[in-house]
MARPA-450258 format. One record per residue: residue number from 1; x, y, z of N, C-alpha, C in turn. Coordinates in steps of 0.1 Angstrom, whole numbers, plus 5000, padded with zeros to 4 digits. Layout:
N
+-----+-------+--------+------+--------+---------+------+-------+--------+------+
: num : neast : nnorth :  nup : caeast : canorth : caup : ceast : cnorth :  cup :
+-----+-------+--------+------+--------+---------+------+-------+--------+------+
: NUM :     X :      Y :    Z :      X :       Y :    Z :     X :      Y :    Z :
...
+-----+-------+--------+------+--------+---------+------+-------+--------+------+
This chain:
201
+-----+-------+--------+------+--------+---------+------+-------+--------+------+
: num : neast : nnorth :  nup : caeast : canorth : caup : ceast : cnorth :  cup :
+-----+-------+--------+------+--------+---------+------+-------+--------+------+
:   1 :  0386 :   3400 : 6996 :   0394 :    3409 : 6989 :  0408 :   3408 : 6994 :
:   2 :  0420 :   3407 : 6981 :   0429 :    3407 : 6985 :  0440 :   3415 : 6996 :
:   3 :  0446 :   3418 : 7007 :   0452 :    3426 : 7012 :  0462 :   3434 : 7005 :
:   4 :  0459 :   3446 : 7000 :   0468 :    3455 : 6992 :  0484 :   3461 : 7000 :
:   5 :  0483 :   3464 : 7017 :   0491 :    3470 : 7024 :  0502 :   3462 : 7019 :
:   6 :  0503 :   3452 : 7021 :   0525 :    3444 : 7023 :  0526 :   3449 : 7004 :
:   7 :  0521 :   3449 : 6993 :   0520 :    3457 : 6984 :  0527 :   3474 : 6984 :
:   8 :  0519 :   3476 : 6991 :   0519 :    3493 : 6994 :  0532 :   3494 : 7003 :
:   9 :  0530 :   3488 : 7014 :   0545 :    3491 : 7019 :  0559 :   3486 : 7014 :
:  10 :  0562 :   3475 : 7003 :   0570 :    3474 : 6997 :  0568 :   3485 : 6983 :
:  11 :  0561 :   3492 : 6980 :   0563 :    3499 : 6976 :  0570 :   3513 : 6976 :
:  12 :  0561 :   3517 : 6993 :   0571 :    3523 : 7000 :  0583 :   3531 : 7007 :
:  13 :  0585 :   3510 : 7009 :   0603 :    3512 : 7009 :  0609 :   3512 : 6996 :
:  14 :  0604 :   3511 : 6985 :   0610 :    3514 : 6970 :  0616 :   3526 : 6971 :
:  15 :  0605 :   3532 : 6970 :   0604 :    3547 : 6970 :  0614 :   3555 : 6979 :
:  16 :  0613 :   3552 : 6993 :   0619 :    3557 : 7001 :  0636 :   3550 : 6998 :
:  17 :  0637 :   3539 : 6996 :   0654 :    3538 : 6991 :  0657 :   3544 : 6975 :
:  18 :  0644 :   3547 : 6968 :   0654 :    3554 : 6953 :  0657 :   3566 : 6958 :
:  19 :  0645 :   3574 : 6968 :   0648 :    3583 : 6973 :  0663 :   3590 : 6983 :
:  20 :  0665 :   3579 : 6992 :   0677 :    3579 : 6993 :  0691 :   3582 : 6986 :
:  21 :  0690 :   3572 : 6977 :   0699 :    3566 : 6967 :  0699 :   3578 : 6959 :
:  22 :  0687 :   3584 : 6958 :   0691 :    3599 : 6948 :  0696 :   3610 : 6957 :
:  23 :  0693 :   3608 : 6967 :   0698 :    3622 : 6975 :  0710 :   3619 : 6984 :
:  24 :  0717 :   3606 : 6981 :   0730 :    3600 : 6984 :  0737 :   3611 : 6968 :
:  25 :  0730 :   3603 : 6960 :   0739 :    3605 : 6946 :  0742 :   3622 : 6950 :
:  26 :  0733 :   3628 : 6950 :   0730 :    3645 : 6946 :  0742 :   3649 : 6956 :
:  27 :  0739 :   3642 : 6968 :   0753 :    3648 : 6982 :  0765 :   3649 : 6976 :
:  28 :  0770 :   3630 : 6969 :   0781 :    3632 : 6962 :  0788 :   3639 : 6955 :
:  29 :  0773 :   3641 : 6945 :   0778 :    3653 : 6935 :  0782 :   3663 : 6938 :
:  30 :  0777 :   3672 : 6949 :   0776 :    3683 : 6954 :  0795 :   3687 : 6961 :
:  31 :  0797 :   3675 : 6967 :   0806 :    3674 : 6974 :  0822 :   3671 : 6968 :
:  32 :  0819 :   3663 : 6950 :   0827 :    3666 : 6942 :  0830 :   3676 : 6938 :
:  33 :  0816 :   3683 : 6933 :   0820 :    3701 : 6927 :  0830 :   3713 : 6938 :
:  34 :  0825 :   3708 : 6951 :   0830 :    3712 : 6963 :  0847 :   3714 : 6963 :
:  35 :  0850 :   3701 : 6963 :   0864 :    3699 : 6967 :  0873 :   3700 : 6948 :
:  36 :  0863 :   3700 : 6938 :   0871 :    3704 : 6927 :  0869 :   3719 : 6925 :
:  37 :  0862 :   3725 : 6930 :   0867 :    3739 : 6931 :  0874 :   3747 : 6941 :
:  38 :  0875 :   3735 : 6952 :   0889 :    3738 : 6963 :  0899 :   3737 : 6956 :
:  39 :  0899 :   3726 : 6948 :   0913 :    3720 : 6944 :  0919 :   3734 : 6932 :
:  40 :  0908 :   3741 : 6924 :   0910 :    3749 : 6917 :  0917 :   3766 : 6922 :
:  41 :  0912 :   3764 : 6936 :   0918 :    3780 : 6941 :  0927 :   3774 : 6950 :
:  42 :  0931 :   3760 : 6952 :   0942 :    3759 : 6959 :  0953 :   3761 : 6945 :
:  43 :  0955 :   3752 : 6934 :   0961 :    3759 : 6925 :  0960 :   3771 : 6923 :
:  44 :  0953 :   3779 : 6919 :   0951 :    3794 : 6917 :  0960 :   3801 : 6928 :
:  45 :  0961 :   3800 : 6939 :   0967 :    3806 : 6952 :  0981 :   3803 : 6949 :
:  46 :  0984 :   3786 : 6946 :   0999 :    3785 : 6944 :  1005 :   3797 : 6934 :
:  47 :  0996 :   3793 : 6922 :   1007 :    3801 : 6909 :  1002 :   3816 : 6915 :
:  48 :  0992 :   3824 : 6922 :   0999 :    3833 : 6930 :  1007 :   3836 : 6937 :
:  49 :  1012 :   3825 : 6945 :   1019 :    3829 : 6951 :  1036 :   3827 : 6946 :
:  50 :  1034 :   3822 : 6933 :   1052 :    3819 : 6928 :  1049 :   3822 : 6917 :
:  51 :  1063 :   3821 : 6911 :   1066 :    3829 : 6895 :  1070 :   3818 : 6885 :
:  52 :  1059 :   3818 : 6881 :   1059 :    3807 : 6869 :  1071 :   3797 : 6863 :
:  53 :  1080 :   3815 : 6861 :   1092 :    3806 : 6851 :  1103 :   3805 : 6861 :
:  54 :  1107 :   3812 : 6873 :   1116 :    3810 : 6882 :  1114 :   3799 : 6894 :
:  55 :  1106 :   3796 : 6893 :   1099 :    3786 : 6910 :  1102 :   3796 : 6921 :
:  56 :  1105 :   3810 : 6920 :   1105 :    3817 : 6936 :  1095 :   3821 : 6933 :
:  57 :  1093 :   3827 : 6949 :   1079 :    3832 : 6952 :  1081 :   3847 : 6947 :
:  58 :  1065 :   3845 : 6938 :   1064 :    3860 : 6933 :  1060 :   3871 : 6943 :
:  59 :  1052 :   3883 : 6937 :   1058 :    3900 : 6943 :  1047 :   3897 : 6955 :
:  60 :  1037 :   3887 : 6952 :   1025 :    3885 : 6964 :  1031 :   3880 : 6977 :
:  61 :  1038 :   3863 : 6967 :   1044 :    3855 : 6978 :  1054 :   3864 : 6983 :
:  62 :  1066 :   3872 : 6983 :   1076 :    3879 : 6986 :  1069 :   3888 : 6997 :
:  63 :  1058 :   3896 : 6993 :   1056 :    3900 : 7009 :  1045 :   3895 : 7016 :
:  64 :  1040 :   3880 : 7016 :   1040 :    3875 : 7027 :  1047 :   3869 : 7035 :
:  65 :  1059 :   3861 : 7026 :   1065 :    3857 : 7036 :  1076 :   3865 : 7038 :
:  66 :  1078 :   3877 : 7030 :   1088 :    3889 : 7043 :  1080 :   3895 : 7052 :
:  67 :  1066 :   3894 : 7051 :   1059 :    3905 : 7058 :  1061 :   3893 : 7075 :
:  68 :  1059 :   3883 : 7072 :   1062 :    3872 : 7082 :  1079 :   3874 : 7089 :
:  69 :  1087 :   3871 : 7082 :   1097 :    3870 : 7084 :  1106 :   3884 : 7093 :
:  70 :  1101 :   3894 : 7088 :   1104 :    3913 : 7093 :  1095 :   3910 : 7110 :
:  71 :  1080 :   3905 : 7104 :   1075 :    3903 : 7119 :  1078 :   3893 : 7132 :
:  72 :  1088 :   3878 : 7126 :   1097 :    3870 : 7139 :  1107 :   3876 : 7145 :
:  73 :  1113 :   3889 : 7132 :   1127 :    3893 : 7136 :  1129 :   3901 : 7144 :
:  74 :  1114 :   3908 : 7144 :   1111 :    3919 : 7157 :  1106 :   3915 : 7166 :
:  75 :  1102 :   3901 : 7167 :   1093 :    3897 : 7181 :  1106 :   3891 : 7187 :
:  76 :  1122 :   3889 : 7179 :   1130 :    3878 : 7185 :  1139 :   3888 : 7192 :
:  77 :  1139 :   3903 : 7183 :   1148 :    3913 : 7186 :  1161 :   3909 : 7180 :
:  78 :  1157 :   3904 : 7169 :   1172 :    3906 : 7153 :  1168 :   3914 : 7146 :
:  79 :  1178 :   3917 : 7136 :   1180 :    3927 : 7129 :  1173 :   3918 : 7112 :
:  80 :  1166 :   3926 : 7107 :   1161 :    3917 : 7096 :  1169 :   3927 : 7084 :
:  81 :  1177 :   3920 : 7074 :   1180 :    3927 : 7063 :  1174 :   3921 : 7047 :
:  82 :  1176 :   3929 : 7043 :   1170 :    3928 : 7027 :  1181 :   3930 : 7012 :
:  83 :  1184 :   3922 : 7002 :   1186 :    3928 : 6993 :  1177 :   3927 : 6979 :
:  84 :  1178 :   3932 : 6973 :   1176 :    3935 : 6956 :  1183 :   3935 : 6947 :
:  85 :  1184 :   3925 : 6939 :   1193 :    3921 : 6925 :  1186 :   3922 : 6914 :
:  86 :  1190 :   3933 : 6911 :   1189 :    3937 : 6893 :  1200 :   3931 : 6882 :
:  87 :  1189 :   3923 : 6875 :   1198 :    3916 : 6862 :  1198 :   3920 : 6850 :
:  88 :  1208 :   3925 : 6850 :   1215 :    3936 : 6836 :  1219 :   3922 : 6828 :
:  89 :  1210 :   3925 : 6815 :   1218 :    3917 : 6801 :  1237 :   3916 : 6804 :
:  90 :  1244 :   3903 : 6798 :   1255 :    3905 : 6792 :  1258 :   3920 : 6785 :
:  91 :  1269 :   3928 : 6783 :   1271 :    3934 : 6776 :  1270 :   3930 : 6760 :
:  92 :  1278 :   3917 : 6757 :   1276 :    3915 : 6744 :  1263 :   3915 : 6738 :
:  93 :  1252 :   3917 : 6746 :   1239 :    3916 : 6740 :  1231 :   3926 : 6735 :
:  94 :  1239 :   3936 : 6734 :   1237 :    3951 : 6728 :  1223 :   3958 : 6737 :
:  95 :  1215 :   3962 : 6729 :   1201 :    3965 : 6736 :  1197 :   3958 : 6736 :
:  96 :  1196 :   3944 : 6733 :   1181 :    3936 : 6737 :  1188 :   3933 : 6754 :
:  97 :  1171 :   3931 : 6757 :   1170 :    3926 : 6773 :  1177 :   3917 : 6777 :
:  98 :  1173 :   3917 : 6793 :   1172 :    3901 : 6800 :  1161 :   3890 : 6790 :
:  99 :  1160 :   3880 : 6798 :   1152 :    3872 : 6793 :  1150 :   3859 : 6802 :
: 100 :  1138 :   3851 : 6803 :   1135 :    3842 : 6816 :  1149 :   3830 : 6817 :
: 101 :  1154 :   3828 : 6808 :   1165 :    3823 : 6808 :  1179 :   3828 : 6821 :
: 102 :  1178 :   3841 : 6823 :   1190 :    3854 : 6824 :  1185 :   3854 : 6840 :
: 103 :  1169 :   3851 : 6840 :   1164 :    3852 : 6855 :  1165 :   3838 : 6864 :
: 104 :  1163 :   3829 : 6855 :   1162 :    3817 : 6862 :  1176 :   3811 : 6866 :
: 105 :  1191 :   3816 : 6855 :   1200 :    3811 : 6861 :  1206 :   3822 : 6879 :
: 106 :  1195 :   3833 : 6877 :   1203 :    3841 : 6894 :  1191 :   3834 : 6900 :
: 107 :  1183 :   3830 : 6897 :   1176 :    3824 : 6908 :  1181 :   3812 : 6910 :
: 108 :  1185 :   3800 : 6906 :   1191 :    3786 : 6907 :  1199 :   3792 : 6918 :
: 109 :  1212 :   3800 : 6911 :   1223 :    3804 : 6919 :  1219 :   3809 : 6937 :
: 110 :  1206 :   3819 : 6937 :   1199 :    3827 : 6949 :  1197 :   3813 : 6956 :
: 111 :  1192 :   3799 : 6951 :   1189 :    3794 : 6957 :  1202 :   3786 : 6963 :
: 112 :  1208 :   3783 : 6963 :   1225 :    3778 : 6967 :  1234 :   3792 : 6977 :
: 113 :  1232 :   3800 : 6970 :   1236 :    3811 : 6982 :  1232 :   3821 : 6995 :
: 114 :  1218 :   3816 : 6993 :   1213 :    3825 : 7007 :  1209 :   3812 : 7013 :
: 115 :  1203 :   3812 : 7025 :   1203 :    3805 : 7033 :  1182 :   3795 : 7028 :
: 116 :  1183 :   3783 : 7034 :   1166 :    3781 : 7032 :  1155 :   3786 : 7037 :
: 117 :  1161 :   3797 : 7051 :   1152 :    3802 : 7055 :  1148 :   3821 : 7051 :
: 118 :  1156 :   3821 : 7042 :   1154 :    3832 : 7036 :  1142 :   3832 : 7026 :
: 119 :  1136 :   3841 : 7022 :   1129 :    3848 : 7012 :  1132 :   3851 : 7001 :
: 120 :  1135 :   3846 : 6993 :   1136 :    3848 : 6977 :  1125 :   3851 : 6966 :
: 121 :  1125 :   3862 : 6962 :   1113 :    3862 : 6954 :  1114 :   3866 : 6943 :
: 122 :  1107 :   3870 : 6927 :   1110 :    3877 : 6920 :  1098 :   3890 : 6916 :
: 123 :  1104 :   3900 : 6919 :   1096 :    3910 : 6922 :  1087 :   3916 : 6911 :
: 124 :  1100 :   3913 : 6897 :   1089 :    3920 : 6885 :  1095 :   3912 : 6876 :
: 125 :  1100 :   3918 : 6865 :   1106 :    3909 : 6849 :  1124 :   3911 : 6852 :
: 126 :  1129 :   3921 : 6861 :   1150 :    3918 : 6859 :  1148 :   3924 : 6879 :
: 127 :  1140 :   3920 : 6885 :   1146 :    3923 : 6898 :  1141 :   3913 : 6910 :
: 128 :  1145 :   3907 : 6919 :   1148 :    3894 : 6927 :  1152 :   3904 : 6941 :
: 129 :  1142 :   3899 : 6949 :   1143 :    3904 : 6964 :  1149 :   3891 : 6974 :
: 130 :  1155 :   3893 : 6984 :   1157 :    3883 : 6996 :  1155 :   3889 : 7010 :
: 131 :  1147 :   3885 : 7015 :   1148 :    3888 : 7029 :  1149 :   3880 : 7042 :
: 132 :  1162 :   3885 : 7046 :   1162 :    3872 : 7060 :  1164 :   3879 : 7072 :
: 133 :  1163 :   3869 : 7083 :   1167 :    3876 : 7097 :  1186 :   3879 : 7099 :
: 134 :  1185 :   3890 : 7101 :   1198 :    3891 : 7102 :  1205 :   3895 : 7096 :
: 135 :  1218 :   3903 : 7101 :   1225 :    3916 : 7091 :  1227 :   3915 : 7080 :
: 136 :  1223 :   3902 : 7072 :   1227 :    3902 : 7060 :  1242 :   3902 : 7054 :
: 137 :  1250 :   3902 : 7040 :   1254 :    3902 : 7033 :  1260 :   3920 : 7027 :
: 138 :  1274 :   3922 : 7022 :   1270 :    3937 : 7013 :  1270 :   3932 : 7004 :
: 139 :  1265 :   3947 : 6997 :   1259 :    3941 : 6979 :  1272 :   3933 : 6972 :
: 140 :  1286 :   3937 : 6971 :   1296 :    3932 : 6969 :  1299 :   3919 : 6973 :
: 141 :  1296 :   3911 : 6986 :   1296 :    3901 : 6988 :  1281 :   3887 : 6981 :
: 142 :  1278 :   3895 : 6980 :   1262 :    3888 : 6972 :  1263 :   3893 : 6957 :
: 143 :  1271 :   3899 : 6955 :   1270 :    3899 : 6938 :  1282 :   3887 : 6935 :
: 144 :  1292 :   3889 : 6942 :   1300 :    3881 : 6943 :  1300 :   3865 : 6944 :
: 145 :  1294 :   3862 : 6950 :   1289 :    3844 : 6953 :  1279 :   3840 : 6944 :
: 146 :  1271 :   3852 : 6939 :   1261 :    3846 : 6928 :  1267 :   3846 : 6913 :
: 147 :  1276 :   3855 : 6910 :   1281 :    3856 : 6900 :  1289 :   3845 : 6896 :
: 148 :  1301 :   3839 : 6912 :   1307 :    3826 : 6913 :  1299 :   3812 : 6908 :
: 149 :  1285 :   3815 : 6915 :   1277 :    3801 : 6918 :  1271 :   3797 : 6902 :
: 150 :  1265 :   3812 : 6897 :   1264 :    3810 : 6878 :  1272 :   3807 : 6869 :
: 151 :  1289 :   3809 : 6876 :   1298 :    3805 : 6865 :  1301 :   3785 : 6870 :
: 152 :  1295 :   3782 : 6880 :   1294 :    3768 : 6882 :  1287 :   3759 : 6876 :
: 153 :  1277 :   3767 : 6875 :   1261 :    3763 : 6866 :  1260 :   3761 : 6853 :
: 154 :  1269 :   3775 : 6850 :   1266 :    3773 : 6834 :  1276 :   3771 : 6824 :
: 155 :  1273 :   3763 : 6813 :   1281 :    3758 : 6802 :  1298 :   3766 : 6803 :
: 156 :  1309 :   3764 : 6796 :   1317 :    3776 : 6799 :  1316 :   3787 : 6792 :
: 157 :  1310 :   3784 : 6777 :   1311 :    3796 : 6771 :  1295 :   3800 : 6773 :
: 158 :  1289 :   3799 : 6776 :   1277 :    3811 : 6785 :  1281 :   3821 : 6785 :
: 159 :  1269 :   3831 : 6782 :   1269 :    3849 : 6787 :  1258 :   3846 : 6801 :
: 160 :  1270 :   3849 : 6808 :   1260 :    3858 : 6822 :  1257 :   3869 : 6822 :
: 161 :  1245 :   3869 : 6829 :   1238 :    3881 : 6834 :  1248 :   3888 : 6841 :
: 162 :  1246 :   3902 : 6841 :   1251 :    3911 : 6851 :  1246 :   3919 : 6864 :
: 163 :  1246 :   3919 : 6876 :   1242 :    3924 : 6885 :  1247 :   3931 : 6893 :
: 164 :  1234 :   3944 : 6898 :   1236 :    3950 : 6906 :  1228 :   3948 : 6918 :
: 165 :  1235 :   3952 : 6931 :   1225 :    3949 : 6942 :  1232 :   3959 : 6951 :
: 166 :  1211 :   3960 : 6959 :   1213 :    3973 : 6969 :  1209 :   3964 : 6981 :
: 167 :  1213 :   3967 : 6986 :   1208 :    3962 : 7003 :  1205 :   3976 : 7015 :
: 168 :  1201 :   3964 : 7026 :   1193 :    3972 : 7035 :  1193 :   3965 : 7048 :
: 169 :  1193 :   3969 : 7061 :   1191 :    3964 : 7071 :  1181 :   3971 : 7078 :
: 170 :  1176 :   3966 : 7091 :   1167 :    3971 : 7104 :  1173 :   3964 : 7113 :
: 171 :  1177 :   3975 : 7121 :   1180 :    3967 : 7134 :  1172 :   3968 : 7145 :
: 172 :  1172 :   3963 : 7156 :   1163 :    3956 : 7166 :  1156 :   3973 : 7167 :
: 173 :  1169 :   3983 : 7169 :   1159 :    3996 : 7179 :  1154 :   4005 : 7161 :
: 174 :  1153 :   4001 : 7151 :   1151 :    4006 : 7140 :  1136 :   4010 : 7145 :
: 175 :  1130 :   4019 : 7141 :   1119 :    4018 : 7140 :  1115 :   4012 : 7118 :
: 176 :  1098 :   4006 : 7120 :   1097 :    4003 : 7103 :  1095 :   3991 : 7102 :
: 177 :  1088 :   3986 : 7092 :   1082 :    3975 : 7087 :  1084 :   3965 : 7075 :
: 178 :  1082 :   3959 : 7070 :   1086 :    3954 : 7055 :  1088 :   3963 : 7045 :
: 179 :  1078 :   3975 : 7048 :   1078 :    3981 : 7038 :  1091 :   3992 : 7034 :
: 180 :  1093 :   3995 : 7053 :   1105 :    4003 : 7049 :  1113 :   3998 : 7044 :
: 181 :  1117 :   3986 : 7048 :   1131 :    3976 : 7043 :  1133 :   3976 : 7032 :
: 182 :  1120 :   3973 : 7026 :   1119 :    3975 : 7009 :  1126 :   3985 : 7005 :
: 183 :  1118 :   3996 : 7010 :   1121 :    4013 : 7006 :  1135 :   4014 : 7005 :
: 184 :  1144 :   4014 : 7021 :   1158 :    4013 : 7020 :  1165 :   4006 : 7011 :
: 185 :  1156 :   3994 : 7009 :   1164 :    3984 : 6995 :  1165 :   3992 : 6979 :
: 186 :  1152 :   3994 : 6983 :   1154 :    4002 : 6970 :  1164 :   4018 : 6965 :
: 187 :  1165 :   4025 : 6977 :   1169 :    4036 : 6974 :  1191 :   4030 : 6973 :
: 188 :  1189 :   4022 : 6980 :   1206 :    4016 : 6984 :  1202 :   4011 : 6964 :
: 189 :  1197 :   4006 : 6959 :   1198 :    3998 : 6946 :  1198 :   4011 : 6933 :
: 190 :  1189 :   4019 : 6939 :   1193 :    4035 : 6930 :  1202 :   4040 : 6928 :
: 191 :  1215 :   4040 : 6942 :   1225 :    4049 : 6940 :  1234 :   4040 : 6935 :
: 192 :  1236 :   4028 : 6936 :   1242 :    4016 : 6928 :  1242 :   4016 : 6913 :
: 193 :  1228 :   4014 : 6909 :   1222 :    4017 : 6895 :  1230 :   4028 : 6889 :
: 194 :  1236 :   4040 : 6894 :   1235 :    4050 : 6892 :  1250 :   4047 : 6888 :
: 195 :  1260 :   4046 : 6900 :   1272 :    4044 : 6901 :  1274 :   4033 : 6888 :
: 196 :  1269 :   4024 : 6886 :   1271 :    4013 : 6878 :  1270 :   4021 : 6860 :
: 197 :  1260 :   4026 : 6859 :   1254 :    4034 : 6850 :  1268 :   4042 : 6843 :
: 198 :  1275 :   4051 : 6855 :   1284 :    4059 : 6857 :  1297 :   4053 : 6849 :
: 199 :  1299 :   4041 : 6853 :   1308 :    4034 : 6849 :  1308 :   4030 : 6839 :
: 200 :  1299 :   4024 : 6835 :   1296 :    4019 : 6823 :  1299 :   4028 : 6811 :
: 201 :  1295 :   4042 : 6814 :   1296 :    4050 : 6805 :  1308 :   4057 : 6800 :
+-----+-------+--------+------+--------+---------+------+-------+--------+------+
């Protein structure tokens, strides 16, 4: 009778390498779906963390990296300040709005006039936060340089945006957190608003 085993055992090893070979394949697979659904919430995280039509970091990205930034400034014992720029339509543009156009040229400008290590972000649809280490800028000197930096930018006969800005500081013995800064930013941007409003009228 013929010897069936060297049969049997090449059979086997058949078996035992498709076996492989399938549970090679299946790893791969597994490990593609793996890293394309990293690659999916690594995008997902970016466009949370920035603003689509400005390239600054949106209201998420804004306070992490001021929530960062408020926190080296007190571990270094500087003073961290904040402002907020509200973009008022041209006058000639009666009631209608701003528009991503109106945002993106203060942001190009934001980016040329504050420093790289600042915080730029856009907070909602007409308001742009900055937060850096250090006394900062007054609202008049930062409405000033951006308003210069946009008439560099843009065409001659362009309508600029109009802006107002509140600012805010913390100094080393401040007590307060990102949040306050904010807070201060904001209420310094209300009485501005207000005054500006005043004027206008």
């Amino acid at each position: 009778m013929r010897d069936s085993r060297p049969l049997l055992a090449l059979a086997g090893g058949t078996l035992a390498l498709a076996a492989a070979s399938g549970w090679a394949m299946a790893f791969a697979e597994r490990r593609a779906r793996r890293q394309a659904l990293a690659d999916v919430e690594a995008r997902m995280e970016r466009f949370a963390m920035f603003d689509e039509a400005t390239g600054l970091l949106s209201r998420e990205g804004q306070l992490l990296v001021g929530q960062r930034i408020v926190h080296i400034a007190r571990r270094d014992s500087d003073a961290v300040s904040a402002c907020l720029i509200r973009v008022l339509p041209p006058p000639t543009r009666g009631l209608a709005g701003i528009d991503d156009d109106d945002m993106i040229s203060v942001a190009e400008a934001s980016e040329v006039v504050f420093r790289s290590g600042d915080a730029v972000g856009r907070l909602d649809e007409d308001t742009l936060m900055v937060v850096g280490k250090g006394p900062g800028f007054t609202p008049s000197t930062v409405e000033a340089r951006l308003v210069a930096q946009m008439a560099t930018m843009a065409p001659a006969d362009a309508e600029l945006p109009s802006l107002v800005v509140g600012v805010a500081v913390l100094q080393p013995w401040d007590e307060g957190d990102f949040a306050e800064l904010q807070h201060r930013a904001y209420e310094d941007l209300g009485v501005r608003l207000q005054v500006s409003a005043g004027l206008a009228g």
